[in-house]
N, C-alpha and C positions, 0 to 999 in steps of 0.2 A: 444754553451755554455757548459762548462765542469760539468758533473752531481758529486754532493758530499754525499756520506751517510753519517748522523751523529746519531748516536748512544751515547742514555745518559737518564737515568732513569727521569733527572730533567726537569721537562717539562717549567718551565722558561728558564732553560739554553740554550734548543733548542728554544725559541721563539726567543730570543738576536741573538742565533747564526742564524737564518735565517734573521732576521733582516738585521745584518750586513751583509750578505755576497749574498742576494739574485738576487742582482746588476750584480753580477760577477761569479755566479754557478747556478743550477739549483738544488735545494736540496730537497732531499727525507730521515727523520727523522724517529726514533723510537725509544721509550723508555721503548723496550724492548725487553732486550739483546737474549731473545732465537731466537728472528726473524733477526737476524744481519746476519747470514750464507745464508739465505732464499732470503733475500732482494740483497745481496752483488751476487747471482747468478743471480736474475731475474731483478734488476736494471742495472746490471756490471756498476757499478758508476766508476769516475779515481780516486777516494781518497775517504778515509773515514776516517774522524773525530771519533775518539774512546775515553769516558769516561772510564777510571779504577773502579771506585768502585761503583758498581750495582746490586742487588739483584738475588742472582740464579746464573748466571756466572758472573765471572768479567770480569773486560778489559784483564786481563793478558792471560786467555784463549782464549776469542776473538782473538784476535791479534795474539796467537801461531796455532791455528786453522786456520784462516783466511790463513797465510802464511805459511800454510804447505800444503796449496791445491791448486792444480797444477790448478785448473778452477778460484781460487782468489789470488795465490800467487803473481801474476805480479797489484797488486791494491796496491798504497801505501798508507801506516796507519799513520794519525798521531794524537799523543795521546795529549784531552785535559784535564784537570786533577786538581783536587783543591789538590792533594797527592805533596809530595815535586818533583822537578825536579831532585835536587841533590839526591834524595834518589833513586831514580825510573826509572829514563832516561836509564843507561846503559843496566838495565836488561830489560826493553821494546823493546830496541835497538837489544839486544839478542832475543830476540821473532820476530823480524822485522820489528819493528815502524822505520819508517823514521826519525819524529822529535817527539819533546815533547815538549806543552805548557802547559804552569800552570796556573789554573783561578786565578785571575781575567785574562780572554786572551789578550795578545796586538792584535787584528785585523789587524795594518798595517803590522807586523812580520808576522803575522798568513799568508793573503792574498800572502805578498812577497814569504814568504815560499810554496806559493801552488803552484805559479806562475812558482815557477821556477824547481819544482817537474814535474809540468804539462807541459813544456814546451811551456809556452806559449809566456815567451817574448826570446824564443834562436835566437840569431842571425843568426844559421844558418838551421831556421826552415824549412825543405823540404819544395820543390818550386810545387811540385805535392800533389794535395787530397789524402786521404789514407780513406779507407773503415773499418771498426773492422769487421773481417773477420777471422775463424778459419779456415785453412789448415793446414795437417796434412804434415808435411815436413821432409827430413831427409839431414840434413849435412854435407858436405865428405871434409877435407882438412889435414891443418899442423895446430896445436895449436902453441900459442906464443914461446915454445920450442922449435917449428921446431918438434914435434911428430906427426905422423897420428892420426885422429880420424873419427868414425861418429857417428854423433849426431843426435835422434829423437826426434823433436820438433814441435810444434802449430804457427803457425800465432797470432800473437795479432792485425796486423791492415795489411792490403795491398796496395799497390798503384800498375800501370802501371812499374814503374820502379825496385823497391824495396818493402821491406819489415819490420816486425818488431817481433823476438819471444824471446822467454824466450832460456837461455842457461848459463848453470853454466861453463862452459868451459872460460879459462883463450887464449882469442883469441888477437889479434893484431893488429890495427888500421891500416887500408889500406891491410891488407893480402885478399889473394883470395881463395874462396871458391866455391865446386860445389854443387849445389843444385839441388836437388830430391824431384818431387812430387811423392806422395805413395799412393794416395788413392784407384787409378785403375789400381795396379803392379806398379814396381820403374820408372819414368822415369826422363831424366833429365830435368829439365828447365833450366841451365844456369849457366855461373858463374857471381858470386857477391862479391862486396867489403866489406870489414868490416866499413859502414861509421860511427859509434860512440856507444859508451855504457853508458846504463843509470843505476844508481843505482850500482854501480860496487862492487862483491865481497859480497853482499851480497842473500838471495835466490830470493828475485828480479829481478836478471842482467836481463837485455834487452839490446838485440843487434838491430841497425838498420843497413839492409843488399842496396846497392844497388846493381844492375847487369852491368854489362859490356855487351852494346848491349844489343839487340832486344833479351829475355826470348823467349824458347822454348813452346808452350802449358802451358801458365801461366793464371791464372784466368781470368788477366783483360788483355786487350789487346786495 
């Protein structure tokens, strides 16, 4: 079950929203906002539900904090809110909320919306278990330009075959890449596929890598 933080001063509001949604997440609440950085590291929830206007910090900090740390920036936000949509949306969106609901919430929106954030109903959802697993990795290929790069980046989850990390780089669906574990000196593990990007262009991007062949000294084997 996918685990959700909600964050919102109002503590009716968080009763409704566990209410509704307890069926289908696993939710860990607080209604209050200085513990939302604390909790979003030691729960690593896959979404967190953010109220805008709360005592001491707002949603708006929240949400620029939260996605500007490289240990929570890959968690997506999405803002529930009794403040207008049309007033609020773009600039939350600029901070790095995903979506924006406006109380009273639609739940079936809400839910469909998480669903498809979380991945939960993709058709073409990897056929192999994945572990949430940090490895410290590094990158080596051509960006969508056909330019060199190499890129140092985390693990967000692992599997036998593939992978999944954060990466701001403008890559190319189906391009090949060499991967480098680093933790004890550079070695290679393998080349892998670019099989698809989530959250694209925003500081979110998550790439999901598979390898071509049997990975060199890879975690899981």
């Amino acid at each position: 079950m996918h685990r959700l933080l909600l964050i919102d001063d109002d503590e009716a509001v968080r009763k409704v929203m566990r209410f509704r949604l307890k069926e289908h997440f696993e939710i860990t609440d607080t209604g209050v906002p200085e513990e939302a950085l604390a909790l979003a590291l030691s729960e690593k929830p896959d979404a967190i539900l953010l109220d805008l206007m709360m005592p001491k910090f707002s949603g708006f900090e929240i949400c620029q904090t939260l996605s500007g740390l490289s240990f929570t920036q890959l968690i997506p936000i999405i803002i529930v809110s009794g403040e207008s949509a049309s007033r609020y949306r773009d600039f939350c969106e600029s901070l790095g909320a995903k979506d924006y609901f406006q109380k009273p919430v639609d739940f079936i929106a809400l839910k469909a919306r998480l669903d498809r954030i979380l991945n939960i109903d993709r058709p073409d959802r990897r056929s192999e278990p994945r572990v949430r697993l940090r490895i410290m990795l590094k990158l080596r290929g051509l960006n969508a330009d056909g330019k060199p790069f190499e890129y140092p980046t985390v693990t967000e989850n692992v599997g036998t075959r593939g992978f999944a990390c954060g990466c701001t780089l403008n890559l190319a669906i189906d391009s090949i890449i060499d991967v480098f574990t680093v933790a004890q000196g550079e070695k290679l593990a393998g080349k892998a596929r670019v099989a698809r990007v989530d959250w694209p262009n925003t500081p979110g991007q998550l790439y999901g890598f598979e390898f071509k062949g049997t990975p060199n000294d890879w975690i899981l084997k």
